[in-house]
C-alpha positions, 0 to 999 in steps of 0.5 A: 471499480473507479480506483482498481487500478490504484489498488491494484498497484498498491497490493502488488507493490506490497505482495511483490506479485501482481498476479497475486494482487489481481487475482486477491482483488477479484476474490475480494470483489467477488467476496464483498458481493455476496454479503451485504455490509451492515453499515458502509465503511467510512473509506471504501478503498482502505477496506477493499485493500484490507479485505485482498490483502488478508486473502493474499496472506491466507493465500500464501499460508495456504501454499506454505502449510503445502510446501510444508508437507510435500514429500521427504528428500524435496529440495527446499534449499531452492525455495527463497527467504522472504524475510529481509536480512539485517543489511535490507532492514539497516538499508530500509531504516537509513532510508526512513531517517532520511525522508524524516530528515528531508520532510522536517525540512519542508514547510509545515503546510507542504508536510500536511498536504503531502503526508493528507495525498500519499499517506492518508490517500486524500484526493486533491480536492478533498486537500484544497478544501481542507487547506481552503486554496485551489486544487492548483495549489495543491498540486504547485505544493505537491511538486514543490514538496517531492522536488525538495525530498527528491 
């Protein structure tokens, strides 16, 4: 419940669909109600995700195999192609190369702590004791580091 909202954000920005995202959450929600978990896995928010995300999947192949067999003579040239073409996955691994380029150039503990907040979704304090400084400095790194990459 303490993090729906940064869940809800990331499953929205990776199914392009808030609604869905929600809608997947709640299902989750209610899905992991149900049964009880024979042990707790280590990082709760990472498998509520998994969990909403694999329903959203199921979801859409769900309304695809629909599609699918909807009648003779549907206008399906209407339907768009998910799928990136080779200019967005070009444009995607141009992007990729230059955030490399500019997170190589960061400080080595600028990069740990960086990659410990937005990647392995650490909390700052989780990060400051890693680091053994204040969670202030975390967050002075943090701003120093985005400022560089931006």
């Amino acid at each position: 419940m303490a993090h729906y909202a940064q869940l809800h954000r990331r499953l929205g920005r990776q199914l392009g669909c808030r609604d869905l995202a929600s809608e997947c959450l709640h299902e989750a929600w209610l899905r992991l109600g149900e049964r009880q978990p024979r042990e707790a896995p280590a990082n709760a928010d990472a498998y509520i995700y998994r969990v909403a995300f694999n329903l959203a999947m199921d979801s859409i192949r769900s309304r695809e195999r629909w599609l699918g067999s909807a009648e003779e003579g549907a206008d399906f040239d209407a339907i768009a192609d998910l799928q990136p073409g080779p200019e967005l996955i070009a444009q995607a691994r141009s992007e990729v190369a230059a955030v490399d380029r500019a997170m190589q150039r960061l400080p080595r503990r600028h990069q740990s702590m960086l990659l410990a907040l937005r990647w392995h979704e650490m909390s700052r304090q989780e990060v400051a004791r890693r680091h053994g400084i204040s969670v202030r400095k975390v967050d002075t790194a943090l701003r120093q580091a985005l400022g560089e990459l931006r």
